[in-house]
TORPA-4810 file (N, C-alpha, C, O; in nm, 3 decimals):
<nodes>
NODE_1_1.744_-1.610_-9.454_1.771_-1.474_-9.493_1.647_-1.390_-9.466_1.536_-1.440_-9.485_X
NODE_2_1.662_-1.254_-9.418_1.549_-1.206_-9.383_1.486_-1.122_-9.512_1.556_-1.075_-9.603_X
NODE_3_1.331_-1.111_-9.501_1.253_-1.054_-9.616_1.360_-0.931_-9.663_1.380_-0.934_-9.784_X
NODE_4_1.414_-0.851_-9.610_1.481_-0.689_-9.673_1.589_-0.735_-9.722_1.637_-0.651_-9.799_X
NODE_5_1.680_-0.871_-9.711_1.799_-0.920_-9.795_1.784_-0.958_-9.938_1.846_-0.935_-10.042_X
NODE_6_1.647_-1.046_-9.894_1.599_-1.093_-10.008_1.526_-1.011_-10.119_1.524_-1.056_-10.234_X
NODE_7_1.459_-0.881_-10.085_1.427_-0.772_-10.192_1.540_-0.741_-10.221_1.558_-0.752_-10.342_X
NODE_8_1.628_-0.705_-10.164_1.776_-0.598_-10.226_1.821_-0.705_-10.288_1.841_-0.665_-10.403_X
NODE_9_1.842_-0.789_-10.285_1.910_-0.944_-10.355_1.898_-0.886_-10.497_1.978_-0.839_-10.577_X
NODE_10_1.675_-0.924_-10.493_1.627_-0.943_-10.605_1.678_-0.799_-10.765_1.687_-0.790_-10.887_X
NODE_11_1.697_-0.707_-10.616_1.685_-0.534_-10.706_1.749_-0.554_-10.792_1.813_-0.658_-10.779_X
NODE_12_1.766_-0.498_-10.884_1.907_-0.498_-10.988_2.020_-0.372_-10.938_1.992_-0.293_-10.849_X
NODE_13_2.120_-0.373_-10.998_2.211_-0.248_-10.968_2.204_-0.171_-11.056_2.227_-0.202_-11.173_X
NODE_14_2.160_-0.010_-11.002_2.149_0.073_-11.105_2.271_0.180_-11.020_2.274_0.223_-10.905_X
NODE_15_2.366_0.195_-11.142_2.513_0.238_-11.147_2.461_0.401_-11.124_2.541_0.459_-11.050_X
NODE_16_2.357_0.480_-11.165_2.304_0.652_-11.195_2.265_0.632_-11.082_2.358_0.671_-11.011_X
NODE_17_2.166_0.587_-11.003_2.088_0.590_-10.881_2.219_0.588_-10.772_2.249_0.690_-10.710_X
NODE_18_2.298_0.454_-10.755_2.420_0.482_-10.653_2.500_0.579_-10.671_2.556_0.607_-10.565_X
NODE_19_2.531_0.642_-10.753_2.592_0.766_-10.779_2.546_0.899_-10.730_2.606_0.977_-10.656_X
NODE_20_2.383_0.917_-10.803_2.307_1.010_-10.650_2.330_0.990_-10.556_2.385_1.088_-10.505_X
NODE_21_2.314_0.861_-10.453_2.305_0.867_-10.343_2.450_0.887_-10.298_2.463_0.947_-10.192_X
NODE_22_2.555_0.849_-10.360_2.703_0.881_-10.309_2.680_1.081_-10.270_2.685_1.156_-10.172_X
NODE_23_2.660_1.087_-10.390_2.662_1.256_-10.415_2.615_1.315_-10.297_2.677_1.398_-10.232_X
NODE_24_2.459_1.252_-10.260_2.375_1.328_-10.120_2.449_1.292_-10.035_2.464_1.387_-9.958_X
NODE_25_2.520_1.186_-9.996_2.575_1.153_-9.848_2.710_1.213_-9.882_2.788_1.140_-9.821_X
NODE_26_2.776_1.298_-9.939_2.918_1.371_-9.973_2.840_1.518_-9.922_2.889_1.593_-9.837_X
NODE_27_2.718_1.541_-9.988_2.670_1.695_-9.951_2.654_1.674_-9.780_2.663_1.778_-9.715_X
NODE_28_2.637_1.584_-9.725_2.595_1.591_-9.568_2.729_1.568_-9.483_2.743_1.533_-9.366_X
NODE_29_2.824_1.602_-9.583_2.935_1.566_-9.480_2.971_1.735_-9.415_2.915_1.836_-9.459_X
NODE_30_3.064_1.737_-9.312_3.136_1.828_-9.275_3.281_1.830_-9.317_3.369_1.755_-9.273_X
NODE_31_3.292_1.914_-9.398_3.442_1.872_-9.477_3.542_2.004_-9.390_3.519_2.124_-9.375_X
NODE_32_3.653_1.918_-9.346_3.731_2.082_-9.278_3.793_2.179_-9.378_3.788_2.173_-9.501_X
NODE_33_3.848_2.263_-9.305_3.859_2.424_-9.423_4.017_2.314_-9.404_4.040_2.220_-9.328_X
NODE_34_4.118_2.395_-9.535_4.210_2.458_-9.518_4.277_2.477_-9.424_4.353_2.383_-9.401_X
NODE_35_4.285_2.586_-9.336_4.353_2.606_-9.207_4.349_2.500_-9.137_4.453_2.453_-9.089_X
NODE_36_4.201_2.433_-9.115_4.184_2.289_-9.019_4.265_2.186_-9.063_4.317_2.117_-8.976_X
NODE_37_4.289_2.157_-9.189_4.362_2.088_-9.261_4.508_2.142_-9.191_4.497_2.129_-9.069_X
NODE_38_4.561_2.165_-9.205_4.733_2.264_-9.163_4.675_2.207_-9.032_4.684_2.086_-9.010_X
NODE_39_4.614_2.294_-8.941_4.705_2.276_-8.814_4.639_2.160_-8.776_4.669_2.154_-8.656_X
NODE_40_4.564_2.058_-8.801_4.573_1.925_-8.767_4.706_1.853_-8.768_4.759_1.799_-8.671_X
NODE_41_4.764_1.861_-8.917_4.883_1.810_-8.986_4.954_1.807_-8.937_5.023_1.705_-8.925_X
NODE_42_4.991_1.992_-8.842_5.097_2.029_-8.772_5.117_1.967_-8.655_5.231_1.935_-8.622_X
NODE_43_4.979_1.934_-8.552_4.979_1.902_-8.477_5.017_1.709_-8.443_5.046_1.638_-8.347_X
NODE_44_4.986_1.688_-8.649_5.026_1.501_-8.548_5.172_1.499_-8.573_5.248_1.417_-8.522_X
NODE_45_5.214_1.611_-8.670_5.370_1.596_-8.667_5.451_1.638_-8.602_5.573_1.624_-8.603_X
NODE_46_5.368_1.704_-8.526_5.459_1.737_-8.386_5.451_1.606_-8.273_5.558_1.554_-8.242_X
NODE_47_5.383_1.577_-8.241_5.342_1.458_-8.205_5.414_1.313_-8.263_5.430_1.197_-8.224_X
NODE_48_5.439_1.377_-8.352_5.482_1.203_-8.390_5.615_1.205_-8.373_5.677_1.100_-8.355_X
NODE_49_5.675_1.323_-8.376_5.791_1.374_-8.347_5.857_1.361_-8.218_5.962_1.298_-8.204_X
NODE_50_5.776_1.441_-8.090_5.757_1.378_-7.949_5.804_1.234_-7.945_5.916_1.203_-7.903_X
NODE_51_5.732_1.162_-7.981_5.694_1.005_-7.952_5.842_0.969_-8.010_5.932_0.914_-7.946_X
NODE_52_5.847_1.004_-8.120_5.996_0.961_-8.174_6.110_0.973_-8.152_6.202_0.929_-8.222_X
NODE_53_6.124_1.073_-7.989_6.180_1.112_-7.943_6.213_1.011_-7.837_6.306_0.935_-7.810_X
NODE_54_6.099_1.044_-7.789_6.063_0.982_-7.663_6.122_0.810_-7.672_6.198_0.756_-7.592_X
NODE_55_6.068_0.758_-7.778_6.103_0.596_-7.795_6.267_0.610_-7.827_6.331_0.567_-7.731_X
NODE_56_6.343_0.653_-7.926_6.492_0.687_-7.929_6.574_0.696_-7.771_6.667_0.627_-7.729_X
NODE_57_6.514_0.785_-7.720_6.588_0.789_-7.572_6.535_0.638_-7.488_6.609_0.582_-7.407_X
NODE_58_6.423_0.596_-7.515_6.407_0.480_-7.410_6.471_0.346_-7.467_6.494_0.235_-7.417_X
NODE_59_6.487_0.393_-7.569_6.561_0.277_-7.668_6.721_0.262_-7.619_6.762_0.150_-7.590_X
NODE_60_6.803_0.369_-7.611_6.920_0.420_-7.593_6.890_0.381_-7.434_6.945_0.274_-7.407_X
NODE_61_6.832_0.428_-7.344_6.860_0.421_-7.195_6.861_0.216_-7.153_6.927_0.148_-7.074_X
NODE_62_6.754_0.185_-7.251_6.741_0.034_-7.243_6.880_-0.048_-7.304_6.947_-0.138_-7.254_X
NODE_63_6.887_-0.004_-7.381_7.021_-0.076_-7.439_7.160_-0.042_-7.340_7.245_-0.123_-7.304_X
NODE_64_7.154_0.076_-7.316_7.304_0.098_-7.224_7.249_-0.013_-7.097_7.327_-0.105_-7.075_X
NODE_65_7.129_-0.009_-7.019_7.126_-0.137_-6.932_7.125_-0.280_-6.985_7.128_-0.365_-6.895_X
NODE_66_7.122_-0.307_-7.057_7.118_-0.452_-7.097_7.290_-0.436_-7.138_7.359_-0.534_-7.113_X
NODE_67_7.329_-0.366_-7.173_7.494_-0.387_-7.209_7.561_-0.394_-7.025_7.645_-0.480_-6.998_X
NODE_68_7.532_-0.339_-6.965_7.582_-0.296_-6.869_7.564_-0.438_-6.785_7.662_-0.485_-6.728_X
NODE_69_7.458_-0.493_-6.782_7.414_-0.625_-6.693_7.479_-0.720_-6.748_7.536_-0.801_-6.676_X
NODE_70_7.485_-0.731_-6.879_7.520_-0.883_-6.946_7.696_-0.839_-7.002_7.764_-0.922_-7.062_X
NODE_71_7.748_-0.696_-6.968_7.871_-0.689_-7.007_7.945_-0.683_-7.135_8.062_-0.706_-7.166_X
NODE_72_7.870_-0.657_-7.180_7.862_-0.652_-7.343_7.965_-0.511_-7.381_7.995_-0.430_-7.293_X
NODE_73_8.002_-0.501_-7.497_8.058_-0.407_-7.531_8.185_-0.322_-7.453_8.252_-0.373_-7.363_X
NODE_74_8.205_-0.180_-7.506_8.309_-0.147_-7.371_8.318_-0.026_-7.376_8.387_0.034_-7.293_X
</nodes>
């Protein structure tokens, strides 16, 4: 184990001290507004929407060929 595992090992846990440091690394974040919030949202649900589209029809075009080859259905 290297010497810096083995000091932090030894440290004790102080519950007030990790709590500062949560706090400072929350102040250094970039948090988005509001609006950024919305039209992100908008944008994967449009998107996911697309895709869900998209897979439905390839789903449907795949199945009418596999019925069609193996004769299935009528």
């Amino acid at each position: 184990m290297s010497d810096s595992a083995e000091s932090a090992n030894k440290e004790s846990f102080n519950p007030a001290k990790f709590i500062r440091e949560v706090r400072q690394e929350t102040n250094k974040v970039s948090w988005p507004s509001r609006r950024e919030t919305m039209i992100s949202s908008a944008v994967v649900l449009v998107l996911v929407l697309i895709a869900a589209i998209f897979f439905l029809v390839v789903d449907t075009v795949l199945a009418s060929l596999v019925q069609m080859i193996l004769g299935f259905g009528g």
